[in-house]
KEKE-3310 file (N, C-alpha, C; in steps of 0.2 Angstrom, whole numbers, plus 5000, padded with zeros to 4 digits):
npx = (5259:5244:5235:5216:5205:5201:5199:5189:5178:5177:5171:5160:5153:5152:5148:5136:5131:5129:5118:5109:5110:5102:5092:5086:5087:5075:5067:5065:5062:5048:5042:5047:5039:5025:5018:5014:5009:4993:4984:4972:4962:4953:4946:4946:4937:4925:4918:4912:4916:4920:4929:4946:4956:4971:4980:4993:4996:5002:5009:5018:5030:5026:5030:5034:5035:5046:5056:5056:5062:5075:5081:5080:5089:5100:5100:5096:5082:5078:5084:5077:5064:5064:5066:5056:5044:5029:5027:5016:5019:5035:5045:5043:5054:5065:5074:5085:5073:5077:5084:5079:5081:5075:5062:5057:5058:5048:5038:5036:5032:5020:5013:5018:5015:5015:5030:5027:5021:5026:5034:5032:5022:5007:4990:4982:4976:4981:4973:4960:4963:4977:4981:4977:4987:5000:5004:5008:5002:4991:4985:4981:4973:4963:4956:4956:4944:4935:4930:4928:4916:4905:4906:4896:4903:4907:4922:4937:4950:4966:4978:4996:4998:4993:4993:4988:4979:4970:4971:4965:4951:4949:4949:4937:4926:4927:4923:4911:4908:4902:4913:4916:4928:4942:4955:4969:4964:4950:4938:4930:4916:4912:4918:4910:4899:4901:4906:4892:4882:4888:4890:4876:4863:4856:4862:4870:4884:4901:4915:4927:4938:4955:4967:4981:4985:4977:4966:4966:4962:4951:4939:4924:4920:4911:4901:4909:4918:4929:4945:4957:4976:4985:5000:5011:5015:5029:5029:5021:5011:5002:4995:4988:4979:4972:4965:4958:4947:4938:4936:4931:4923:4906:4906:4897:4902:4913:4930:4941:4956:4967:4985:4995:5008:5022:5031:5048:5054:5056:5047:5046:5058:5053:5042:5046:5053:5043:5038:5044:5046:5033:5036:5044:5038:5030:5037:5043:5034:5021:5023:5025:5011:5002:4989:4977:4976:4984:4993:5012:5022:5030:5049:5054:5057:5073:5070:5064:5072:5081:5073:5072:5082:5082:5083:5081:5082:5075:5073:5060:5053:5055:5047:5034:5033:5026:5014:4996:4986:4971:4964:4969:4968:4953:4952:4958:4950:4940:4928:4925:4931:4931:4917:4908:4897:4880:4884:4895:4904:4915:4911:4906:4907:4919:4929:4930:4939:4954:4967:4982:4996:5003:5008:5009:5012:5004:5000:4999:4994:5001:4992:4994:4993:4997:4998:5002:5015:5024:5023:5034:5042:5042:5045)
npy = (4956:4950:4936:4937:4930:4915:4915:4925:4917:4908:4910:4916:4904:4900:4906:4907:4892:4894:4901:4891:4882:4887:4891:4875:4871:4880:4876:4861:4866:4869:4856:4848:4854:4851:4841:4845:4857:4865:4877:4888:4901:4914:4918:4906:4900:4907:4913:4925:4935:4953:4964:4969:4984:4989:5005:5016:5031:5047:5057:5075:5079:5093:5110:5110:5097:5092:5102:5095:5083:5086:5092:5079:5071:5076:5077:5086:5088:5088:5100:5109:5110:5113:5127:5132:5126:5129:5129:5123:5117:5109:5101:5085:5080:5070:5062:5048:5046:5046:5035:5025:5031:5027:5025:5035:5045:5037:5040:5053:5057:5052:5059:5076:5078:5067:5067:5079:5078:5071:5076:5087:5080:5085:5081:5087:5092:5099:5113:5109:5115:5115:5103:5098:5105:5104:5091:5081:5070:5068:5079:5074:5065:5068:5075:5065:5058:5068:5064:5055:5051:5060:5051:5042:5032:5020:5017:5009:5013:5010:5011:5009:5014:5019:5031:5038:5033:5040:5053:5052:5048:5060:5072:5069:5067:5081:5087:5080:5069:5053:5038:5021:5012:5000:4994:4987:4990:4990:4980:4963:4963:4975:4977:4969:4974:4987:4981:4974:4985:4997:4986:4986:4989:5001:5010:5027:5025:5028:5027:5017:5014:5005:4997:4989:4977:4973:4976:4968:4953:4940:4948:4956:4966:4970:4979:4989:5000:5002:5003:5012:5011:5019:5020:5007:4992:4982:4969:4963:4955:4956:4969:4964:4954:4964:4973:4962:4964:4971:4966:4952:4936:4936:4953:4964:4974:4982:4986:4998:5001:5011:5014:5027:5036:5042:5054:5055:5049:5040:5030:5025:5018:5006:5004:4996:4986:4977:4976:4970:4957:4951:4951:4940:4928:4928:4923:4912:4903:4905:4903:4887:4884:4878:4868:4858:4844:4850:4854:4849:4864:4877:4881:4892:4907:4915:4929:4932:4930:4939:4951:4953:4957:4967:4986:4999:5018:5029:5042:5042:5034:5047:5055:5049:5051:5063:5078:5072:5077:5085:5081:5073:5063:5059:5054:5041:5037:5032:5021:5010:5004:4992:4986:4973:4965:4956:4949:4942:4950:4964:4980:4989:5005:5006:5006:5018:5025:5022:5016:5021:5012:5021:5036:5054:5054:5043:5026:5011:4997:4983:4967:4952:4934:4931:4944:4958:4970:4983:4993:4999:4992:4980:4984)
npz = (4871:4877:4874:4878:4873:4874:4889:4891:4883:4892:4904:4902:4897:4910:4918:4911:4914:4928:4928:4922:4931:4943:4938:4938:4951:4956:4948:4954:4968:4965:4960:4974:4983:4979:4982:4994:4997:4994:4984:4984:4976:4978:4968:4959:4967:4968:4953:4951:4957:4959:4950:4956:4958:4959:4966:4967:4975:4976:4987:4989:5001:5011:5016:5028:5032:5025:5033:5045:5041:5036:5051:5056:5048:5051:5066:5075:5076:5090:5095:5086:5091:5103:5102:5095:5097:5105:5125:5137:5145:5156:5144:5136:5129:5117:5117:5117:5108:5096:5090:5078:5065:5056:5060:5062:5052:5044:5054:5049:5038:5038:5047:5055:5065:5075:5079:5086:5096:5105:5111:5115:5124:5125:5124:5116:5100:5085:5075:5062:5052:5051:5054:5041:5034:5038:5032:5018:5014:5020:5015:5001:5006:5013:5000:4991:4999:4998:4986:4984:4993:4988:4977:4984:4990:5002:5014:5021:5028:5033:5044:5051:5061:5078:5083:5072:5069:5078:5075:5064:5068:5076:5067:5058:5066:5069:5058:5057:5053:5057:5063:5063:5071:5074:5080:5092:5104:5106:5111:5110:5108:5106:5093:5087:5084:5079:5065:5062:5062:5053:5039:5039:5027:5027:5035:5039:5038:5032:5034:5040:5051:5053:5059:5053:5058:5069:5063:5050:5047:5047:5047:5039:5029:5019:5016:5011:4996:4993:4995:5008:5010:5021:5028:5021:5025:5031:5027:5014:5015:5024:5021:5008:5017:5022:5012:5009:5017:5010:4998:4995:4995:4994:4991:4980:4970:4960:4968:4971:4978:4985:4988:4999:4995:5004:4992:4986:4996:5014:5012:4999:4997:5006:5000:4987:4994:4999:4987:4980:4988:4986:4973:4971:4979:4970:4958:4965:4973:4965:4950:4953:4953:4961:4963:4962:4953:4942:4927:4922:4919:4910:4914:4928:4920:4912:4914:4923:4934:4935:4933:4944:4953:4948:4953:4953:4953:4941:4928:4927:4938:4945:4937:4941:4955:4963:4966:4963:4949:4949:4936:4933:4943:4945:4934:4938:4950:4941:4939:4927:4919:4927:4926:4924:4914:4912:4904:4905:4899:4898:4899:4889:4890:4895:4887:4881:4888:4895:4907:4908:4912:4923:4928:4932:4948:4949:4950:4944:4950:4946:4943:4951:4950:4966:4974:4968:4957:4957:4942:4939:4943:4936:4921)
capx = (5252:5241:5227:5212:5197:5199:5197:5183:5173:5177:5170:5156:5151:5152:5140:5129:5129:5127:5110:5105:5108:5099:5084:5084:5084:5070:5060:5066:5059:5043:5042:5048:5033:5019:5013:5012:5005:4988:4985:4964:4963:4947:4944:4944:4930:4918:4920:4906:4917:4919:4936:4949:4961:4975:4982:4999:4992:5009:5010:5025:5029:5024:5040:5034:5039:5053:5061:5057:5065:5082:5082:5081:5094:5106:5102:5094:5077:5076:5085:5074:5060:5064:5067:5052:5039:5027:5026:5014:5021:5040:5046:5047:5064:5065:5081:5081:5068:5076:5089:5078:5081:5068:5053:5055:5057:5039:5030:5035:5028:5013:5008:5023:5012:5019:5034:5029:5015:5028:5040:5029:5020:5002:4986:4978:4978:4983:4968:4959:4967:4984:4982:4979:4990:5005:5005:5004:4999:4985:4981:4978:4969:4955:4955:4953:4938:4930:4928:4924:4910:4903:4902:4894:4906:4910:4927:4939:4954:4971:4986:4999:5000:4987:4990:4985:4971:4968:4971:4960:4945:4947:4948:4932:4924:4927:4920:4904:4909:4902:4917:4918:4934:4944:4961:4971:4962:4944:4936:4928:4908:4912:4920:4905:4892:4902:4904:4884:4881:4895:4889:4870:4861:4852:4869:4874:4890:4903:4920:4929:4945:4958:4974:4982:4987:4969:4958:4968:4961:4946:4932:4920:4916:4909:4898:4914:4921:4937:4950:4965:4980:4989:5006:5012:5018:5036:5026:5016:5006:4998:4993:4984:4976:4969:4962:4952:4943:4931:4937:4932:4917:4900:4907:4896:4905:4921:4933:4947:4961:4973:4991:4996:5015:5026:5034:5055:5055:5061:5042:5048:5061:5050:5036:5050:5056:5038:5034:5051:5044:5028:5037:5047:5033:5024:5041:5045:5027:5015:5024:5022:5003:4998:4983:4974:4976:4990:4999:5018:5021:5037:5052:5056:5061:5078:5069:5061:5074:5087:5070:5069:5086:5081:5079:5085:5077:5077:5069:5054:5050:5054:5040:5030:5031:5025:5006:4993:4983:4966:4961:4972:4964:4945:4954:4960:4943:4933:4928:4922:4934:4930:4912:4907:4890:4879:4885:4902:4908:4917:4906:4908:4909:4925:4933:4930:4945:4959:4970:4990:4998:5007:5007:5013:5006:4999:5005:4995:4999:4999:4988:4996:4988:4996:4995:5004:5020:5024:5023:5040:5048:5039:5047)
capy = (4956:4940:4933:4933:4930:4912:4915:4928:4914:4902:4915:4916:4897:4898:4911:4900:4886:4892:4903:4886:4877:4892:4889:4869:4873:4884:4869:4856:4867:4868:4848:4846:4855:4852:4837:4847:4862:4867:4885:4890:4907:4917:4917:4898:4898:4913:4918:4930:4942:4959:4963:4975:4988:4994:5012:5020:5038:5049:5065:5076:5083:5100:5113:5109:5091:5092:5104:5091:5077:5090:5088:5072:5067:5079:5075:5090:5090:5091:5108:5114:5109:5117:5134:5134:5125:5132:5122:5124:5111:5106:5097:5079:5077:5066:5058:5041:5042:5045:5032:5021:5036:5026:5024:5043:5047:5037:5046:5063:5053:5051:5065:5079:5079:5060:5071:5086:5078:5066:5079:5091:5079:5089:5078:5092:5090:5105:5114:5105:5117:5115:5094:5095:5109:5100:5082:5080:5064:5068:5081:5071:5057:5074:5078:5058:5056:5070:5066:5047:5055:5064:5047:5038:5025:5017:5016:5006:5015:5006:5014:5003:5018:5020:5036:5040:5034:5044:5061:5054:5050:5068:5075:5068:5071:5089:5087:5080:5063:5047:5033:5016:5008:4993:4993:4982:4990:4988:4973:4959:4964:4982:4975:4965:4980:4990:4979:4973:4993:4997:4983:4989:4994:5006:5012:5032:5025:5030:5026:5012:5015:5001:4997:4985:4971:4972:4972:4964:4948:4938:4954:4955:4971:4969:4984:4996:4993:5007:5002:5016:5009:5025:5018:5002:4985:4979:4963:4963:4950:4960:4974:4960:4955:4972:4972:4957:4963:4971:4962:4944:4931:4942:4957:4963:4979:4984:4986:5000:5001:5016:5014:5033:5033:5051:5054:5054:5048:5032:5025:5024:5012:5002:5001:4993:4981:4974:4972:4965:4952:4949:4948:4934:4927:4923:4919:4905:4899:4907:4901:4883:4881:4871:4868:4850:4843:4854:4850:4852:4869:4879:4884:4898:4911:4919:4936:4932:4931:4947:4957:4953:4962:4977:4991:5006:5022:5030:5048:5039:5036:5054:5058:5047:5052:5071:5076:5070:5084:5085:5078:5063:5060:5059:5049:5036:5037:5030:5009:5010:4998:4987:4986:4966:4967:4949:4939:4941:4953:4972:4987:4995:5012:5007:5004:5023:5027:5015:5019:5018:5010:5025:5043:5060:5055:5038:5021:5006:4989:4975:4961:4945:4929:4930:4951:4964:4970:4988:4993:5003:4984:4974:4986)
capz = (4871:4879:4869:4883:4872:4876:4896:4893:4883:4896:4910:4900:4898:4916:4919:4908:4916:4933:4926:4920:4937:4947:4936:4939:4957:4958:4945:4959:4972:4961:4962:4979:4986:4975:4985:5001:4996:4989:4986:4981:4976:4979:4958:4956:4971:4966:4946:4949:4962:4955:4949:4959:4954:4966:4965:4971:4974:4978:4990:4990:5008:5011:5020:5037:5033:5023:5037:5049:5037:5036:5056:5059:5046:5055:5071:5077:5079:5098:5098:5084:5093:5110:5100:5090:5100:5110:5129:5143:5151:5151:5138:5138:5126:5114:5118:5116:5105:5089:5089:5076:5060:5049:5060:5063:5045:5044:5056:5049:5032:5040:5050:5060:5076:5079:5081:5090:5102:5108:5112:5120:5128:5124:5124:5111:5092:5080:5072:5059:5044:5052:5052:5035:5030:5038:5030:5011:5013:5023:5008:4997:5010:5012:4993:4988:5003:4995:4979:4984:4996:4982:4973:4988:4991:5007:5014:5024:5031:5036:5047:5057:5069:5080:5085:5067:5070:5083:5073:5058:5072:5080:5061:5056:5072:5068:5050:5055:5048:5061:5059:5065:5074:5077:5084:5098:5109:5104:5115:5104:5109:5101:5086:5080:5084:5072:5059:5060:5061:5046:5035:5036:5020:5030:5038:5035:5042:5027:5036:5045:5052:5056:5060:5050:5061:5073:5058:5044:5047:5049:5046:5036:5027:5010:5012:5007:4989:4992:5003:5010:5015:5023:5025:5019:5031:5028:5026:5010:5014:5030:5017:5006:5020:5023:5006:5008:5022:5005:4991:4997:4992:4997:4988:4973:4969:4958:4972:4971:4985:4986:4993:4998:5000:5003:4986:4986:5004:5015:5012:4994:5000:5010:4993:4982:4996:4999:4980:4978:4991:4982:4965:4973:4981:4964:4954:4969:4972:4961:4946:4954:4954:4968:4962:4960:4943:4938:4922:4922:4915:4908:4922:4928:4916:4916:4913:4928:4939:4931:4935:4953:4954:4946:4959:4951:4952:4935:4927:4923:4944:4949:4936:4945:4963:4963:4966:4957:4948:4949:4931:4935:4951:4941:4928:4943:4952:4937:4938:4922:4918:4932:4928:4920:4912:4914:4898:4907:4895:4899:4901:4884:4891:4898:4880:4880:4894:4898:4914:4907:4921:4929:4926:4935:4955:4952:4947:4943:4955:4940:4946:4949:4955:4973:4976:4966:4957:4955:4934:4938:4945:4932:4919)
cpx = (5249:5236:5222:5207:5196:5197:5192:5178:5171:5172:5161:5149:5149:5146:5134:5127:5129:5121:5107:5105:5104:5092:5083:5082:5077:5063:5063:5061:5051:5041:5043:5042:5026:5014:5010:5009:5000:4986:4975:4963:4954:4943:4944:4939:4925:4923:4917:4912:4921:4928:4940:4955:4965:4978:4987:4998:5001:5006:5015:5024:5029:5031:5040:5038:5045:5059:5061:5062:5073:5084:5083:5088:5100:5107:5099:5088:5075:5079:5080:5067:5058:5064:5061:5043:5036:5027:5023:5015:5030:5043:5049:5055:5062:5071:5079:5076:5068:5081:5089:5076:5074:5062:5051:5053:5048:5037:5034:5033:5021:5009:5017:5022:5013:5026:5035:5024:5022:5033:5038:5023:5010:4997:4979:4980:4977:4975:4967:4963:4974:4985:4981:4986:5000:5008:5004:5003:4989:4981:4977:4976:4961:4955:4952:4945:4933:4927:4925:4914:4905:4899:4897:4896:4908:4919:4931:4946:4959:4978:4990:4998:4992:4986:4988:4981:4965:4967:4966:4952:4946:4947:4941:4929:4922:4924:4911:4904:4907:4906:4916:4926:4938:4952:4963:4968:4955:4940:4930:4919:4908:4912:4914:4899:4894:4902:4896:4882:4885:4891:4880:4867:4858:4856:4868:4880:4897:4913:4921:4936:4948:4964:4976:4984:4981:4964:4961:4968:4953:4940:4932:4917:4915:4906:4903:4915:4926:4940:4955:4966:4985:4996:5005:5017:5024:5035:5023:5008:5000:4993:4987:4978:4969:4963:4957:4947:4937:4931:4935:4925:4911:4901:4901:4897:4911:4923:4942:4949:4966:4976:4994:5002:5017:5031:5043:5056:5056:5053:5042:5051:5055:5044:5040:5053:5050:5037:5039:5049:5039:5029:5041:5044:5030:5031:5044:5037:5022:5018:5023:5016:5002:4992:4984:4974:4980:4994:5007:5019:5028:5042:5051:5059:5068:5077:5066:5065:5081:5080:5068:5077:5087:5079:5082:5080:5080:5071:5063:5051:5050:5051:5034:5028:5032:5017:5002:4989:4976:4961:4964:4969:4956:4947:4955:4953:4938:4935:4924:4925:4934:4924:4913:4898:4885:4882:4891:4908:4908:4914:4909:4911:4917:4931:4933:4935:4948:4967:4975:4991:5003:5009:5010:5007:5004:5003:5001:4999:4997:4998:4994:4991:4990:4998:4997:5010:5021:5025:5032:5046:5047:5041:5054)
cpy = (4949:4940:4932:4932:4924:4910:4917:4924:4907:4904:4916:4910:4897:4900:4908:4897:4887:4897:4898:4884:4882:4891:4882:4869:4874:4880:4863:4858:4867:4860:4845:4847:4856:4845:4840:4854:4862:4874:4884:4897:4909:4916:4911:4897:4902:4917:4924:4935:4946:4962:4969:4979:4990:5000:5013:5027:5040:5056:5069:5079:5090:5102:5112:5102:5089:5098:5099:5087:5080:5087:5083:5070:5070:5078:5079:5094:5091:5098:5113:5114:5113:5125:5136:5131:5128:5129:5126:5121:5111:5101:5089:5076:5069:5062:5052:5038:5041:5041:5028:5027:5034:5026:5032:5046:5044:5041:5052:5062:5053:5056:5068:5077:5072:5062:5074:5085:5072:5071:5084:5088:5080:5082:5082:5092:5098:5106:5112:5108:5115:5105:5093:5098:5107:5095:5083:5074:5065:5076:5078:5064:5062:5075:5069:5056:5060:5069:5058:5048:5056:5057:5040:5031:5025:5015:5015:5010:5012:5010:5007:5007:5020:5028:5041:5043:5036:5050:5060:5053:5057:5073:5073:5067:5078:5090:5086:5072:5055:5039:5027:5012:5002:4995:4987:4982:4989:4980:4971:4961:4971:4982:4972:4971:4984:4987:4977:4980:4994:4994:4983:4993:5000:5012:5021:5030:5026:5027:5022:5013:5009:5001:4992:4977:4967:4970:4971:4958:4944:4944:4955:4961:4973:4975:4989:4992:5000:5005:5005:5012:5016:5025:5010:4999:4985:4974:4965:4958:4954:4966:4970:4956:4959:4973:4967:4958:4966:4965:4952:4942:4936:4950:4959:4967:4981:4987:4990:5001:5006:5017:5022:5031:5043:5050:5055:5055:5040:5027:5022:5016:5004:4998:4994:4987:4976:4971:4968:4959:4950:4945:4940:4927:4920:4922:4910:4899:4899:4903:4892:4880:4877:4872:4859:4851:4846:4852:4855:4858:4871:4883:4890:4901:4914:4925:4936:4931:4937:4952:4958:4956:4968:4978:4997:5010:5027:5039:5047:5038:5043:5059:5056:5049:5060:5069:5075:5074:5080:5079:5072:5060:5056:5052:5042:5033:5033:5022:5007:5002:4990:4983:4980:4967:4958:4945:4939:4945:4962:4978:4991:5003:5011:5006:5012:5027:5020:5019:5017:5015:5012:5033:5048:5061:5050:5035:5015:5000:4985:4969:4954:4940:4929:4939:4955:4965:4979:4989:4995:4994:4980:4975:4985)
cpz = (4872:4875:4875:4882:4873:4884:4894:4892:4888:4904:4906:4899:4906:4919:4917:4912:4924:4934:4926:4926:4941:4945:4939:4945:4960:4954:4950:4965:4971:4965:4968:4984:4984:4980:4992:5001:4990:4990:4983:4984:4977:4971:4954:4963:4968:4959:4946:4955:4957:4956:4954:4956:4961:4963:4969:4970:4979:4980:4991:4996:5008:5017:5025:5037:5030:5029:5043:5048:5039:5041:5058:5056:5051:5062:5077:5078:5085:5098:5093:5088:5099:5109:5097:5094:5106:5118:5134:5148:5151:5150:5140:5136:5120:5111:5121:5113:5097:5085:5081:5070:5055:5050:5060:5058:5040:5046:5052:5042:5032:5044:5056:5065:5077:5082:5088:5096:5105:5112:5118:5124:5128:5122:5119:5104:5091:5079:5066:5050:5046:5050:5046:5031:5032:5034:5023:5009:5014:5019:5005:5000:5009:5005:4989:4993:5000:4989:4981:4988:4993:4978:4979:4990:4998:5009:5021:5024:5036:5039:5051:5064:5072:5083:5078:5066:5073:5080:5067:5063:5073:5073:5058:5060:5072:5063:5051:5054:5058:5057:5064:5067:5075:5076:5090:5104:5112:5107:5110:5102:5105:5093:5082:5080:5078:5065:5056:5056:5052:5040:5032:5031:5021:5033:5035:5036:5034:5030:5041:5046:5057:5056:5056:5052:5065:5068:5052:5044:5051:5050:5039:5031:5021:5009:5010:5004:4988:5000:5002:5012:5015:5022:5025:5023:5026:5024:5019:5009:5020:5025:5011:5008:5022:5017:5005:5013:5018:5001:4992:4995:4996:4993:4982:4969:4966:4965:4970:4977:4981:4989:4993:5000:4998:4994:4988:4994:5006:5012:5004:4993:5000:5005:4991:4988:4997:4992:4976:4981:4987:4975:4966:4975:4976:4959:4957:4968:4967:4955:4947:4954:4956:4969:4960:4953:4938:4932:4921:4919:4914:4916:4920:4921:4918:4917:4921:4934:4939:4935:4944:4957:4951:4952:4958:4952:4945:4934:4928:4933:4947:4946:4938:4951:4963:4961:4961:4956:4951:4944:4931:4940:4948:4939:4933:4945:4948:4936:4933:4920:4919:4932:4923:4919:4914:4909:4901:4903:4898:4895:4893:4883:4893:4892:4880:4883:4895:4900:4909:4915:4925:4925:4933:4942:4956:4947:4949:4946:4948:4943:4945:4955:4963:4976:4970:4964:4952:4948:4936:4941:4938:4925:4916)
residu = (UNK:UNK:UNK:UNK:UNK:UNK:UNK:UNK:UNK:UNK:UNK:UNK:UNK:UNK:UNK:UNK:UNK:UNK:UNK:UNK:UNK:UNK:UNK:UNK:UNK:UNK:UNK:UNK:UNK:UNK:UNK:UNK:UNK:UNK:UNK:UNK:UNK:UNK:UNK:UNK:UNK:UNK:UNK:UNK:UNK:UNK:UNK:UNK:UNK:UNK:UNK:UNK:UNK:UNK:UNK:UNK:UNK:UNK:UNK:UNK:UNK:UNK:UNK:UNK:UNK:UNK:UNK:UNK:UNK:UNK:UNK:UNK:UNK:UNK:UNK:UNK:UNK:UNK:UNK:UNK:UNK:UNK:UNK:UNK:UNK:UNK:UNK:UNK:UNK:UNK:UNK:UNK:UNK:UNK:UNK:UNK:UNK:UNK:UNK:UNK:UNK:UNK:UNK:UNK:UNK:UNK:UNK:UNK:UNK:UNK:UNK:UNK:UNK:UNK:UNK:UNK:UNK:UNK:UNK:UNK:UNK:UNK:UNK:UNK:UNK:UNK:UNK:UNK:UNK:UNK:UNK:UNK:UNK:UNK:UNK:UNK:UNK:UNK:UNK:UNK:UNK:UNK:UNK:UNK:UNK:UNK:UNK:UNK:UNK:UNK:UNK:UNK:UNK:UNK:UNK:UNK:UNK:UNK:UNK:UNK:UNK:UNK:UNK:UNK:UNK:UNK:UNK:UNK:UNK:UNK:UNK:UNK:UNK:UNK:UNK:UNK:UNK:UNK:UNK:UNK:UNK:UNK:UNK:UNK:UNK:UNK:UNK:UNK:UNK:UNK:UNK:UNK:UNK:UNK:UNK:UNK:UNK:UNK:UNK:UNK:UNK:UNK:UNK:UNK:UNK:UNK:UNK:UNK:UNK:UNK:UNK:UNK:UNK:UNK:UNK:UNK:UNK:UNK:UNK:UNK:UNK:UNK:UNK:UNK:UNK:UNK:UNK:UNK:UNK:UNK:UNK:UNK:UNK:UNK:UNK:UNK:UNK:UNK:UNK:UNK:UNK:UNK:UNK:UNK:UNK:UNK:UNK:UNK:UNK:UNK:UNK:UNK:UNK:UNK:UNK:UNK:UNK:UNK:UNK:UNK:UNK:UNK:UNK:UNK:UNK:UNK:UNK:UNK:UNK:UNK:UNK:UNK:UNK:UNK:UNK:UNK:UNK:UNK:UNK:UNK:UNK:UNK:UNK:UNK:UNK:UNK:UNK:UNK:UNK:UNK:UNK:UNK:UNK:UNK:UNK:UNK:UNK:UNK:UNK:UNK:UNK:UNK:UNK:UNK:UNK:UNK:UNK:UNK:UNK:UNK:UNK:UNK:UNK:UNK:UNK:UNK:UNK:UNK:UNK:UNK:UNK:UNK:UNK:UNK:UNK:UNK:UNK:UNK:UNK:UNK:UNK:UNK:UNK:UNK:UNK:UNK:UNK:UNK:UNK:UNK:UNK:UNK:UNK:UNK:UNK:UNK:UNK:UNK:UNK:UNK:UNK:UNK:UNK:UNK:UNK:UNK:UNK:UNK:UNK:UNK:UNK:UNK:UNK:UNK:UNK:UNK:UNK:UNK:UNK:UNK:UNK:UNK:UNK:UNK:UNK:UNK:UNK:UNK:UNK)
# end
C-alpha cells in the first residue's frame, strides 16, 4: 500500500498557486490598460435618465415547428416537404441550403415559412391565423403587443432576418396597424422621415420595425420606451446597441426591453454563449473601471472567474423556459418598479409588487454596468 496524501497535497498547492497567478494576470491586465482606455457610461453623464428593466420572455414551439425541428436534425426535410406541400410552381429544393444545421434550426425558431417559402419558392404569405398559429414565438410576440397596446406604449422591434421583417409588416398590415421601417435596404432620405414621423408627439404611429445591424446604431428613438428583440445576435454587444436606440439621454420614460427566445431550443445555446461574453466583458473590463479619478479597487474575485465556467443546465432552467402564463405576463408588464418620483426616491406603489428574477416563461436580465448577465449564469 502507497501513502499518496503527500502528492495529493502537493497537486493541490499547485492548483493554488496557479488560481493565484490567473487572478494577478487579469489585475496586471487591469493596470496595463487603464491609461489608454476611458469608458463614460450613459449614468455618470445623465443621472436623471429613467431606469431599464430587460426581460427573457420564453415561447415553447408549437407541433408544426417541433415536426420541422425532427426533420432537419434527421436530414429529411426536403422529402417531407415535397410530400406535404402544396406547389403551383415546381419546387425550388433546398439542397444546398441546409448544409449550415444551426441557421436552419434558427429560422424554424423564428417563423416555418423561412423554411417553406424558400423551398417552394412562393412570393404569398400564409393566412394571418396560420402565421400566428405556426410560430410560438410569434404567439407570444401577438399576445405581448396586445397587451402593451392596450397600455399605449410605443414599440421598437428588432430581427436580424429581414425576411422576418417582412412577414411582421404584411402581418400588421393586415391588422390595421401603420409601421415604420429601417433595414439595409431603406435609403437614408426615408429613414430620417420615419424617425421624425415615429418620434412625433402627435404621431398614431405605434411600431418601428428594425433589423438589428441597419438600425442598431446611430438612431434616435426616444419616443418608444419597450424595445423587442425577436432573436438574439451571437454578438452581444449589437443587441445592446439595439436597446439604446430608446434607452439613451432624451428618454423620459422607464424603459422595458423584451428578449423572446424558442424555449429548449439551439437559441438557448446561442443566449448562454452571448451572456457568457457579456459576463466576461465586465469581469475583464468592467471590473477595471476606466474612469477618471479611479481609486485602485480589489482583484478579481475567484468566484468571478469559477462562474464564467458554469454552463450547466439544471431542473431549475427547464422550469424556466416553457410559456409564460397569462398572470405572469401582467406581473412582467408592470414598471411600477421602474417608476423614480422627484426627490429621487422609488415609487412607493412599487414596494407593493417586486418582480423575482425568473419564474415559469420569464427571467430577469441582472443589470450590470456594461449590459447584462442571465440570473440562471449568475446563479
Amino acid at each position: 500500500m502507497f501513502d499518496l496524501s503527500g502528492r495529493c497535497a502537493n497537486e493541490a498547492v499547485r492548483e493554488e498557486m496557479e488560481e493565484k497567478r490567473r487572478l494577478q494576470v487579469v489585475a496586471k491586465l487591469h493596470a496595463i490598460l487603464r491609461p489608454f482606455l476611458l469608458r463614460r457610461m450613459k449614468s455618470d453623464v445623465e443621472l436623471s435618465l429613467p431606469r431599464k428593466k430587460e426581460i427573457l420572455l420564453y415561447a415553447t414551439m408549437t407541433e408544426h415547428q417541433k415536426n420541422f425541428q425532427d426533420h432537419l436534425i434527421n436530414r429529411t426535410l426536403e422529402n417531407y416537404l415535397v410530400e406535404n406541400v402544396s406547389l403551383s410552381t415546381a419546387p425550388r429544393g433546398l439542397r444546398g441550403k441546409l448544409n449550415n444545421l444551426m441557421i436552419q434550426l434558427r429560422k424554424n425558431c423564428n417563423h416555418p415559412d423561412l423554411l417553406e417559402s424558400a423551398f417552394d419558392g412562393t412570393y404569398f404569405y400564409p393566412p394571418i391565423d396560420q402565421i400566428v398559429g405556426q410560430c410560438g414565438k410569434f404567439q407570444l410576440l401577438d399576445k405581448l403587443l396586445t397587451k402593451l397596446f392596450a397600455r399605449k406604449h410605443k414599440v421598437l422591434i428588432f430581427s436580424q432576418w429581414t425576411k422576418i421583417l417582412d412577414i411582421m409588416d404584411y402581418y400588421f398590415s393586415e391588422k390595421g396597424f401603420e409601421v415604420c421601417r429601417i433595414d439595409g435596404n431603406v435609403k437614408l432620405d426615408k429613414r430620417r422621415r420615419q424617425i421624425q414621423e415615429f418620434n412625433d408627439v402627435d404621431s398614431n404611429l405605434r411600431i418601428f420595425l428594425l433589423s438589428t445591424r441597419a438600425g442598431g446604431l446611430g438612431i434616435n428613438l426616444t419616443a418608444a420606451d419597450t424595445c423587442i428583440l425577436y432573436d438574439s445576435d451571437w454578438n452581444p454587444q449589437m443587441d445592446l446597441q439595439a436597446m439604446d436606440r430608446c434607452h439613451r439621454i432624451g428618454q423620459t420614460k422607464p424603459v422595458h426591453v423584451y428578449r423572446l427566445a424558442t424555449a429548449q431550443s439551439v437559441e438557448g445555446r446561442i443566449l448562454k454563449r452571448a451572456f457568457s461574453k457579456l459576463k466576461l466583458e465586465h469581469v475583464v473590463i468592467g471590473k477595471g473601471q476606466f474612469k477618471q479619478e479611479r481609486i485602485m479597487g480589489d482583484a478579481m474575485e475567484e468566484e468571478d472567474l469559477l462562474a464564467l465556467l458554469r454552463d450547466e443546465e439544471d431542473e431549475e432552467d427547464k422550469m424556466i423556459q416553457r410559456d409564460v402564463s397569462e398572470e405572469d405576463l401582467e406581473k412582467v408588464l408592470d414598471r411600477s418598479d421602474l417608476v423614480v418620483t422627484q426627490s429621487g426616491e422609488e415609487d412607493n406603489n412599487a414596494e407593493k409588487f417586486v418582480l423575482p428574477l425568473k419564474g415559469p416563461g420569464w427571467e430577469v436580465i441582472i443589470p450590470t454596468p456594461t449590459g447584462g448577465v442571465l440570473s440562471t449564469l449568475n446563479s
